[in-house]
OpenMM code with the backbone's topology and positions (N, CA, C; nanometers):
from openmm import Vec3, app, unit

residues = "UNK UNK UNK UNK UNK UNK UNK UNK UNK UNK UNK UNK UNK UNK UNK UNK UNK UNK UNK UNK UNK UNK UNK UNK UNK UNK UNK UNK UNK UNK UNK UNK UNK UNK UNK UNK UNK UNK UNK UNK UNK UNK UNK UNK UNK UNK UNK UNK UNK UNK UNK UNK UNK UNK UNK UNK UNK UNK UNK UNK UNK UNK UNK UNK UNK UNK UNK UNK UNK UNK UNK UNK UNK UNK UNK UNK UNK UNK UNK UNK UNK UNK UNK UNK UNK UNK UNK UNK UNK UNK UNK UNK UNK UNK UNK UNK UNK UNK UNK UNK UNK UNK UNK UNK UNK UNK UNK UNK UNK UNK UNK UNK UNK UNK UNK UNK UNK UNK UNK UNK UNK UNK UNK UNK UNK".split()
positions = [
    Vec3(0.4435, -0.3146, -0.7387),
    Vec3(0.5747, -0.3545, -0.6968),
    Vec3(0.5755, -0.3664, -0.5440),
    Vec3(0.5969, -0.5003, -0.5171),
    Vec3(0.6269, -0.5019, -0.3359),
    Vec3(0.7471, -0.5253, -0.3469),
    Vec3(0.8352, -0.4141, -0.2441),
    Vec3(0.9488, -0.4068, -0.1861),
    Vec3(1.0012, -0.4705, -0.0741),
    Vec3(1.1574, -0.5329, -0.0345),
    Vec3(1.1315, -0.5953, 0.0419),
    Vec3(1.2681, -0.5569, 0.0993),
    Vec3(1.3134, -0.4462, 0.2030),
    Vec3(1.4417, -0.4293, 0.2333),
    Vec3(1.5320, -0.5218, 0.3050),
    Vec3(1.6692, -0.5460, 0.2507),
    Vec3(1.7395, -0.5970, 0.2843),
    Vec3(1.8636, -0.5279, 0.3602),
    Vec3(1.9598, -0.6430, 0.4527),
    Vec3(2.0584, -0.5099, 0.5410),
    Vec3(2.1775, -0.4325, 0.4170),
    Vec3(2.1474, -0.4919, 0.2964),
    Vec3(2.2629, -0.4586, 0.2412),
    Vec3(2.1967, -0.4492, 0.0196),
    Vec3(2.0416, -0.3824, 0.0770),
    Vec3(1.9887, -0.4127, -0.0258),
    Vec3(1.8429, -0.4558, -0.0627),
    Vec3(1.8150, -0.4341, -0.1946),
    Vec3(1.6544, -0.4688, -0.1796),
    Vec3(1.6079, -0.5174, -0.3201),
    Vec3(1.4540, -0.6382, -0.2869),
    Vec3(1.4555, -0.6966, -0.3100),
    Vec3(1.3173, -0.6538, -0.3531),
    Vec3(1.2944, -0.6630, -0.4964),
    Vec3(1.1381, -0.6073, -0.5705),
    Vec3(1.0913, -0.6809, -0.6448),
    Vec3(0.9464, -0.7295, -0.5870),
    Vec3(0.8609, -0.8264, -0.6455),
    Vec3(0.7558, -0.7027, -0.7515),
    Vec3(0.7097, -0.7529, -0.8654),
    Vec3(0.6483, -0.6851, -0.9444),
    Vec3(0.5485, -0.7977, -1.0274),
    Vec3(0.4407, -0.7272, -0.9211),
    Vec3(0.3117, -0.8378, -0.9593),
    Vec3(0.1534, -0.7823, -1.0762),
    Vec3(0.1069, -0.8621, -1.0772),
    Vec3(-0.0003, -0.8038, -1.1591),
    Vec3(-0.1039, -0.8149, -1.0666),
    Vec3(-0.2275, -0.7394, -1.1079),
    Vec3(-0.3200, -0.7189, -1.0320),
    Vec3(-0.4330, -0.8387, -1.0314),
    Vec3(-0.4268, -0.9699, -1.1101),
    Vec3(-0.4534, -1.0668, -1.1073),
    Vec3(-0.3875, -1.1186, -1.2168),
    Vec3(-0.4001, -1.2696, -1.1967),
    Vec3(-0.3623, -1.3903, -1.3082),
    Vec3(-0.4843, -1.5042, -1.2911),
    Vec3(-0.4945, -1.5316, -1.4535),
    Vec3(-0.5651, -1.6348, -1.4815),
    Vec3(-0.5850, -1.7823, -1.4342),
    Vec3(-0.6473, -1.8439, -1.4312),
    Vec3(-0.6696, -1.9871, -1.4176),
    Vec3(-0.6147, -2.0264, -1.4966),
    Vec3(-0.5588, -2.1075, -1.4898),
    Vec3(-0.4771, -2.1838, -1.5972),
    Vec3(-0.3674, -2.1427, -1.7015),
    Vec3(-0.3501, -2.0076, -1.6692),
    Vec3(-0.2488, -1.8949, -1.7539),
    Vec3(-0.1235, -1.9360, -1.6935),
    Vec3(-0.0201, -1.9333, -1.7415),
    Vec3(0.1390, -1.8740, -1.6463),
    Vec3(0.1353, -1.7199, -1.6214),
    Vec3(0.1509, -1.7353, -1.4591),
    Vec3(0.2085, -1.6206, -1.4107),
    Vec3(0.3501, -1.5739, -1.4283),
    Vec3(0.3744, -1.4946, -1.5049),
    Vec3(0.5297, -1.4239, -1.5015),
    Vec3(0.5456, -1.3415, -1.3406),
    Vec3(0.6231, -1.3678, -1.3368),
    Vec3(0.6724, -1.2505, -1.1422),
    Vec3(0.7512, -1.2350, -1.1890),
    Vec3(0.8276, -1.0670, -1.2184),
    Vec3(0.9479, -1.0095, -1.2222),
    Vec3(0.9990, -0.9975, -1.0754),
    Vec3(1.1593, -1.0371, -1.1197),
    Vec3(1.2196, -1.0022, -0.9209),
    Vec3(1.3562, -0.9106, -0.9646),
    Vec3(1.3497, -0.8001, -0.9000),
    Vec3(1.4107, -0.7030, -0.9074),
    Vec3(1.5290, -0.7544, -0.7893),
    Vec3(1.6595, -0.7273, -0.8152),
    Vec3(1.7540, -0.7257, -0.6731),
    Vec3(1.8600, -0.6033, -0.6963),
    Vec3(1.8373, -0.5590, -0.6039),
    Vec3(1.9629, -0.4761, -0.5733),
    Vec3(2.0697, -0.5084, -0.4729),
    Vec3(2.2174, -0.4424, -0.4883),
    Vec3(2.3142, -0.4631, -0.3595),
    Vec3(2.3440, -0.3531, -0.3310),
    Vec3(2.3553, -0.3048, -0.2318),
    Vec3(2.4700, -0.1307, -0.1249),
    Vec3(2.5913, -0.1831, -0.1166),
    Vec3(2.6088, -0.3285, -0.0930),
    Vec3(2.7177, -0.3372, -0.0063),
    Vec3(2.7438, -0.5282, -0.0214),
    Vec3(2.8747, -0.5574, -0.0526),
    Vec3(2.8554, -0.7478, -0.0576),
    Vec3(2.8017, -0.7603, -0.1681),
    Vec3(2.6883, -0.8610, -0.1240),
    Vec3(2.6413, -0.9092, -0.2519),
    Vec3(2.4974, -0.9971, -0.2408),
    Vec3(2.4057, -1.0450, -0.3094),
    Vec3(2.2811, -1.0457, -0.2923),
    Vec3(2.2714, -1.1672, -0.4076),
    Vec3(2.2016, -1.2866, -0.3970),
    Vec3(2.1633, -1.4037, -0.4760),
    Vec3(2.0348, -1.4476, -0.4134),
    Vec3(1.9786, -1.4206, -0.5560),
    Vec3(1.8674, -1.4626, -0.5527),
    Vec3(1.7762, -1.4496, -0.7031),
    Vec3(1.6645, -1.4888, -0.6867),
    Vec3(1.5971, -1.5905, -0.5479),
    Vec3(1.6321, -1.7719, -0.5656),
    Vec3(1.6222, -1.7509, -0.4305),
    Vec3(1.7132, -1.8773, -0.4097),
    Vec3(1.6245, -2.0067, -0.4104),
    Vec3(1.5059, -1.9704, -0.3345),
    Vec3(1.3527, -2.0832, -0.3465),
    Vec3(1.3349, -1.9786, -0.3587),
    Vec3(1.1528, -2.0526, -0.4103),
    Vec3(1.0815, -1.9505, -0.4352),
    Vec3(0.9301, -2.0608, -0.4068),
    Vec3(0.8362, -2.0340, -0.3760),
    Vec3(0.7266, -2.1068, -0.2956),
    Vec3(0.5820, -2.0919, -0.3459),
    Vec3(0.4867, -2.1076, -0.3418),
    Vec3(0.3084, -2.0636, -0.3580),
    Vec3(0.2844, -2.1408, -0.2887),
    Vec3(0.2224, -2.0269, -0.1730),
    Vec3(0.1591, -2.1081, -0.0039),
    Vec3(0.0215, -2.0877, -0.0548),
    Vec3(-0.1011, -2.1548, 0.0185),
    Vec3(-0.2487, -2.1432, 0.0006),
    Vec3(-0.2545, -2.1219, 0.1640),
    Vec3(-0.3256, -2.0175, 0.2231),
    Vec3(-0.3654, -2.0106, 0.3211),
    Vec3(-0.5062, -2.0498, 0.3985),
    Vec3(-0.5310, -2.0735, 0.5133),
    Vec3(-0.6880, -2.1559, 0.5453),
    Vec3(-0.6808, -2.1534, 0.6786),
    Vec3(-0.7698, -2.2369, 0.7756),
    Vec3(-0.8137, -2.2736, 0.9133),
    Vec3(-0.7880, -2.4552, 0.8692),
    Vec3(-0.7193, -2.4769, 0.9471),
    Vec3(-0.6411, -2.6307, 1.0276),
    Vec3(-0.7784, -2.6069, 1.0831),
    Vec3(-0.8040, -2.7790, 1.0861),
    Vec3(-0.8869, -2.8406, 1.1412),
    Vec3(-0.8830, -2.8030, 1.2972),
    Vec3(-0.8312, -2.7644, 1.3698),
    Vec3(-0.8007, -2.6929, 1.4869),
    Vec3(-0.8608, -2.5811, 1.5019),
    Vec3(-0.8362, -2.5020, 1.3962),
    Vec3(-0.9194, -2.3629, 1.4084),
    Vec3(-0.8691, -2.2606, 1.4023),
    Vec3(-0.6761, -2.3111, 1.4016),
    Vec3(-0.6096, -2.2089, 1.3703),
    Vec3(-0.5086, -2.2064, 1.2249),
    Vec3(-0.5729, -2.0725, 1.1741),
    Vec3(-0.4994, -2.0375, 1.1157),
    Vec3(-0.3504, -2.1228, 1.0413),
    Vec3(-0.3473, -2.1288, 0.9127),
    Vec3(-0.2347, -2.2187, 0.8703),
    Vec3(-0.2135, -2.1947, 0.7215),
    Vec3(-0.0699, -2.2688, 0.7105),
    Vec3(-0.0334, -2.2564, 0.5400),
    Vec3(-0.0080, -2.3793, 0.4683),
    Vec3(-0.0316, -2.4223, 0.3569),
    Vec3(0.0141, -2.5164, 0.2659),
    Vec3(0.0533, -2.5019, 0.1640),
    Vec3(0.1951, -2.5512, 0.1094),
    Vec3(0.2500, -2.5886, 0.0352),
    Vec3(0.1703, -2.5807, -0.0971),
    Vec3(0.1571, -2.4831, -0.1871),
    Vec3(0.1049, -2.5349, -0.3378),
    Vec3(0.1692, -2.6050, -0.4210),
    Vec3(0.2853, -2.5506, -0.4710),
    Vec3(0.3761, -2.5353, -0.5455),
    Vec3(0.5468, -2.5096, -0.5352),
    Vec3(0.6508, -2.5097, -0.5632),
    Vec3(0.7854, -2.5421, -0.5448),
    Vec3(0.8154, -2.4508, -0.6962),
    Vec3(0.8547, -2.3799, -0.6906),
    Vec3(0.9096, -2.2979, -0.8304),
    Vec3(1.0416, -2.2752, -0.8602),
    Vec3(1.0665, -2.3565, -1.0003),
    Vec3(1.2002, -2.3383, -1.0658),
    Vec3(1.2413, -2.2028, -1.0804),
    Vec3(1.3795, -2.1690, -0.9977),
    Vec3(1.4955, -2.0851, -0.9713),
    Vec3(1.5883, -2.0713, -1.0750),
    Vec3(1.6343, -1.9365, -1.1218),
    Vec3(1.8035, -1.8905, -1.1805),
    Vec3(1.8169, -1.8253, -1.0779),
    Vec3(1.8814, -1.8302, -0.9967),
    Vec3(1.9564, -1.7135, -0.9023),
    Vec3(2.0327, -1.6129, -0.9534),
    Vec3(2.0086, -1.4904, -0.9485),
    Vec3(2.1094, -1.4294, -0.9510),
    Vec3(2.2079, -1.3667, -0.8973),
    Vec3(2.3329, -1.3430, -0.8980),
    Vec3(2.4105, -1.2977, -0.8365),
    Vec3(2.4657, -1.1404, -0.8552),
    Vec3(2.3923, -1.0659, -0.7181),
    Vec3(2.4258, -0.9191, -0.7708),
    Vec3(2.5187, -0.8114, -0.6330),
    Vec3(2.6499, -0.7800, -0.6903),
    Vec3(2.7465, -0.7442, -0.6488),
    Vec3(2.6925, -0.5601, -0.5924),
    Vec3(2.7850, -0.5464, -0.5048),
    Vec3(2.7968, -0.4515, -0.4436),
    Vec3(2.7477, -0.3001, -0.5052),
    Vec3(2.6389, -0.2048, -0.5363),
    Vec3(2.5833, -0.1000, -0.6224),
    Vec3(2.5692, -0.1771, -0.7720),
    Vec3(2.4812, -0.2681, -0.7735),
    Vec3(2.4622, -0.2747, -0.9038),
    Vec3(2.3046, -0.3816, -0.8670),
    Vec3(2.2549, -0.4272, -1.0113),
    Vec3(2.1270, -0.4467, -0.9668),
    Vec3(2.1135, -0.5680, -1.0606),
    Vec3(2.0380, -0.6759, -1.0423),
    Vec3(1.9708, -0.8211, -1.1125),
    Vec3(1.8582, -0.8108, -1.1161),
    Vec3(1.8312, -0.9221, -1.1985),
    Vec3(1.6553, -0.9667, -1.2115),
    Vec3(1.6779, -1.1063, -1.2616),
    Vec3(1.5101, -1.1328, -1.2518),
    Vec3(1.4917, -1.2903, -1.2117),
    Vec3(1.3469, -1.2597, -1.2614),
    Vec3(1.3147, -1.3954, -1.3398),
    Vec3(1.1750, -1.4141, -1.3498),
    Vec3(1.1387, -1.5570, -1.3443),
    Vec3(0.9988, -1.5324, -1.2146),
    Vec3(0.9271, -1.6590, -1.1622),
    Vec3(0.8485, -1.7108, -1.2998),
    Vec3(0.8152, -1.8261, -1.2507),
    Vec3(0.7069, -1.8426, -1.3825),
    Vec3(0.5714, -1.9380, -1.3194),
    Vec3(0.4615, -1.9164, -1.2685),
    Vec3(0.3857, -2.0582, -1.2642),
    Vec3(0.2637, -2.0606, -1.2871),
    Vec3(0.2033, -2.1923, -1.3039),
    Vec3(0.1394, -2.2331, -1.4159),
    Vec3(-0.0091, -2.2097, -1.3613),
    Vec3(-0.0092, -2.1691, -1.2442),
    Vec3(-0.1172, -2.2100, -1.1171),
    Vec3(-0.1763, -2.3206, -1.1412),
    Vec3(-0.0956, -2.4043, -1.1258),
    Vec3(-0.1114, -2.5294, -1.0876),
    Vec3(-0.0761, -2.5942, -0.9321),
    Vec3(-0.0993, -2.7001, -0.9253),
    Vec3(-0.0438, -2.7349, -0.7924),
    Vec3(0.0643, -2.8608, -0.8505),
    Vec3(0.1368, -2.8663, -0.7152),
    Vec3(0.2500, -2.9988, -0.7188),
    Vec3(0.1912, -3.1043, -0.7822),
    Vec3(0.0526, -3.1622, -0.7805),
    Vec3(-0.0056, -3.2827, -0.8840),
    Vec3(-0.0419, -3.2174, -1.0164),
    Vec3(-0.0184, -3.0993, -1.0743),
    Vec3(-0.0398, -3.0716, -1.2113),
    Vec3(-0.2085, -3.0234, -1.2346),
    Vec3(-0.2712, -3.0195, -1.1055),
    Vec3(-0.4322, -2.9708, -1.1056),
    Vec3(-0.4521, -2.7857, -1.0680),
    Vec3(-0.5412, -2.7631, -1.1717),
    Vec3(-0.5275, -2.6060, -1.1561),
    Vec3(-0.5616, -2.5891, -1.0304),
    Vec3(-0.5186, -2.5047, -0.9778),
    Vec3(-0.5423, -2.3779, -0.8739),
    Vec3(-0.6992, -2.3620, -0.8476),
    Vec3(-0.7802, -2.3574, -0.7265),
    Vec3(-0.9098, -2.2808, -0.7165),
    Vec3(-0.9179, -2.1102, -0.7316),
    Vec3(-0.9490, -2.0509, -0.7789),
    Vec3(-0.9693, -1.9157, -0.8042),
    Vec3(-0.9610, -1.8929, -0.6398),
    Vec3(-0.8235, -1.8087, -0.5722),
    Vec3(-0.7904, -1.7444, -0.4164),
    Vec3(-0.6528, -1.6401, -0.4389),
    Vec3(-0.6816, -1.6164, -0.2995),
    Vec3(-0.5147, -1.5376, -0.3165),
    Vec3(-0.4185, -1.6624, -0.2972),
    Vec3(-0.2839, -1.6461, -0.3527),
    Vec3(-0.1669, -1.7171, -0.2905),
    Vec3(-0.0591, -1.6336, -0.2335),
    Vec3(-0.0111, -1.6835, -0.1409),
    Vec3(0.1080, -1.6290, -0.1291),
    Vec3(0.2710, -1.6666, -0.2052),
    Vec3(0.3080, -1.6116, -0.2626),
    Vec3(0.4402, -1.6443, -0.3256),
    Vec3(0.5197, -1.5694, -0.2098),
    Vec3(0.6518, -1.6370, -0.2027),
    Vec3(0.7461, -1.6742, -0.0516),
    Vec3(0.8675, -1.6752, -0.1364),
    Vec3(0.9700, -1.5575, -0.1674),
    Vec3(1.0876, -1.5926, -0.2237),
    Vec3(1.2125, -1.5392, -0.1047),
    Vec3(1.2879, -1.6460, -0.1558),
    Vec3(1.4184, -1.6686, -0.0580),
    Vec3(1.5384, -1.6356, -0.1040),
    Vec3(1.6504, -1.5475, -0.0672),
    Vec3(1.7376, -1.4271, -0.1534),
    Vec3(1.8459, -1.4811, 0.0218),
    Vec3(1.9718, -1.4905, -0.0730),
    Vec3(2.0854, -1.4921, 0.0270),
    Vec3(2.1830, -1.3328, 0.0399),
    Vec3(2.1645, -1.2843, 0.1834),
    Vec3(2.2184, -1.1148, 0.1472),
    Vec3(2.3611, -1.1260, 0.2323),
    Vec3(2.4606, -1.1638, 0.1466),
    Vec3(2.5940, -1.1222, 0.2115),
    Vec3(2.6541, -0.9725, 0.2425),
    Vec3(2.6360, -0.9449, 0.3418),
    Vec3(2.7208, -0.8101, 0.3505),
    Vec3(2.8464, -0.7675, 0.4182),
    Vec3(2.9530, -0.8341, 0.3858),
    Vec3(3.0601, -0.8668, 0.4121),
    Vec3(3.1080, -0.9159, 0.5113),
    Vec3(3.0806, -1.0713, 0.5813),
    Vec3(3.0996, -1.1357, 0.6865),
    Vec3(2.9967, -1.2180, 0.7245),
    Vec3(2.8700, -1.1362, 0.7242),
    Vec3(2.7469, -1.2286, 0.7576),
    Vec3(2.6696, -1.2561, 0.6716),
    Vec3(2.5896, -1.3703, 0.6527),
    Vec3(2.5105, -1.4640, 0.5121),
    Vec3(2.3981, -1.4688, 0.6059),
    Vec3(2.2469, -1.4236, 0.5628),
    Vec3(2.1734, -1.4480, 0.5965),
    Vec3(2.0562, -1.5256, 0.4925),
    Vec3(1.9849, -1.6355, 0.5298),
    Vec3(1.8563, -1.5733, 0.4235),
    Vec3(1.7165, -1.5413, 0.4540),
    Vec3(1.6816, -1.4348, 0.3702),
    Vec3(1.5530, -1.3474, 0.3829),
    Vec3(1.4608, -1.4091, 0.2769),
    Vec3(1.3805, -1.3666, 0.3557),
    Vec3(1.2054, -1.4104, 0.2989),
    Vec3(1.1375, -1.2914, 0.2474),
    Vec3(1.1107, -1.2345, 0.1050),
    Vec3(1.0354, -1.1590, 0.0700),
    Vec3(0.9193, -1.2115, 0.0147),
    Vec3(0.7574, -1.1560, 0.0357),
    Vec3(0.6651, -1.2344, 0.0129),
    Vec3(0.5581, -1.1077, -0.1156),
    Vec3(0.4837, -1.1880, -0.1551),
    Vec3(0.3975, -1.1210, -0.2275),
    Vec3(0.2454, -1.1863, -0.2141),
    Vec3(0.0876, -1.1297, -0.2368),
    Vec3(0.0304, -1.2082, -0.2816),
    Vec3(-0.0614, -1.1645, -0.4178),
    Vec3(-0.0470, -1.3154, -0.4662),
    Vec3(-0.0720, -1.3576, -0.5954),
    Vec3(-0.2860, -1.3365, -0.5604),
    Vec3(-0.3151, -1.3053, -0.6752),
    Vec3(-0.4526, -1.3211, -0.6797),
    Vec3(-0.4930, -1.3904, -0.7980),
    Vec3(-0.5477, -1.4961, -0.7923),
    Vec3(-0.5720, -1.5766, -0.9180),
    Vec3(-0.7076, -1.5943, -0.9354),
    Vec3(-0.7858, -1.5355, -1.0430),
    Vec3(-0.9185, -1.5743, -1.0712),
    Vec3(-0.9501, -1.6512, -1.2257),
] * unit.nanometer
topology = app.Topology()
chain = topology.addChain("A")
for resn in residues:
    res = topology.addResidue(resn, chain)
    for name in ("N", "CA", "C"):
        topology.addAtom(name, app.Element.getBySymbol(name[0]), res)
């Protein structure tokens, strides 16, 4: 479980210790609220990380993952489940790496709307 605190709440990714080639990954997303209210996840992402032809360090875009947001009120708690195919945006499996999954959660706590980035990484062999 990676945790991911929020000002008004928190946000729990619950991963497995690898996923298959060509399997669907399930990601459970845990949300909690203290205070306001908490929706999410709002995007949700699979970055591939590498060296840019430059030499530095960089991320790309794998994947774009279908969202239910949920909406969770002031002491009480939601969930959400990711789903992907490790595939990429053209429908071609994944190379056996880590990914990063990048989910995006809107945390109202009465006046101010922010959105936060909680991340995880995925290990796919």
């Amino acid at each position: 479980m990676i945790p991911t605190d929020l000002p008004n709440g928190r946000v729990e990714i619950t991963i497995s210790p690898a996923y298959a080639l060509g399997a669907v990954a399930m990601i459970p997303v845990a949300i909690s609220a203290t205070r306001g209210s908490v929706t999410g996840p709002v995007a949700a992402r699979i970055m591939a990380s590498g060296i840019s032809q430059g030499g530095v360090p960089a991320e790309v875009l794998v994947r774009e993952l279908s969202v239910k947001p949920a909406v969770v009120a002031a002491n009480t708690r939601g969930s959400s489940t990711l789903a992907w195919d490790t595939r990429d945006m053209n429908g071609t499996i994944v190379p056996a790496d880590a990914y990063t999954l990048l989910i995006e959660v809107r945390s109202d706590d009465g006046g101010t709307t922010r959105t936060i980035t909680a991340s995880a990484t995925l290990d796919v062999r």
